[in-house]
C-alpha positions in Angstrom: 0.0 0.0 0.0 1.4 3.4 -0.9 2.1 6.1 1.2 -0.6 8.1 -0.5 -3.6 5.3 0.0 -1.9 5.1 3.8 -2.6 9.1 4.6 -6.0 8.8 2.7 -7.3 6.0 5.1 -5.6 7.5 7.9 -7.1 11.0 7.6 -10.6 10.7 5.9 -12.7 13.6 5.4 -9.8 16.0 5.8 -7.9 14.4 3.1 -7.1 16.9 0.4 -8.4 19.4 2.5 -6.1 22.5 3.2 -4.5 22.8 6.9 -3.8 25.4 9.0 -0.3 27.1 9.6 -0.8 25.9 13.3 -3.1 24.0 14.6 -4.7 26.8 17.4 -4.2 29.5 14.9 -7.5 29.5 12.5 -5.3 30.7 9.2 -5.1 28.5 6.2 -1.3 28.3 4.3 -3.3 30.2 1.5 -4.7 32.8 3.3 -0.5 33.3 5.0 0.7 33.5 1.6 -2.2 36.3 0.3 -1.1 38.5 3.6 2.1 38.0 2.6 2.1 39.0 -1.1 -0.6 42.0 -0.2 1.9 43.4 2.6 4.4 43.0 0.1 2.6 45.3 -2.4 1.8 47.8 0.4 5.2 47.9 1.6 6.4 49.1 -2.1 3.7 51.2 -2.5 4.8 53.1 0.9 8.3 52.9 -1.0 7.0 54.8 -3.8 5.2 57.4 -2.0 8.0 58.5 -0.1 10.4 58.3 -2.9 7.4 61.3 -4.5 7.3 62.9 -1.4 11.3 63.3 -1.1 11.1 64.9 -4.9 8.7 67.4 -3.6 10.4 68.8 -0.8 13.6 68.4 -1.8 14.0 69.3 -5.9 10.3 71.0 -6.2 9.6 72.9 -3.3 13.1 74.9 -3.3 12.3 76.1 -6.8 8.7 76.7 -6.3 10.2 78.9 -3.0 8.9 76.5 -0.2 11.1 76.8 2.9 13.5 79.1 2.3 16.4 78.7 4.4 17.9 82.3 5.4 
């Protein structure tokens, strides 16, 4: 009998089912892995706003007269 028949038998109705990171923690491996790949995107999108916001204050704002150092 093959390992695969073996954890059929052995689990049931959960076979094929997806399991949990842990098993007291209600979060599926998929949902770990969309958190992960959304906080991802957030993360460079923060990136990108401060990289815009920099370029404002620092190259824009000078020429535009925005805090002028005396």
């Amino acid at each position: 009998m093959g390992d695969s028949k073996r954890r059929k038998d052995s689990l049931g109705e959960k076979y094929g089912q997806e399991g949990n990171i842990y098993s007291w923690l209600p979060i599926k491996k998929s949902q770990a892995e969309q958190f992960v790949n959304w906080s991802t995107r957030g993360a460079w999108l923060g990136i990108g706003v401060l990289v815009v916001y920099w370029v404002m204050v620092r190259l824009i704002g000078p020429g535009l007269g925005w805090w002028q150092v005396n």
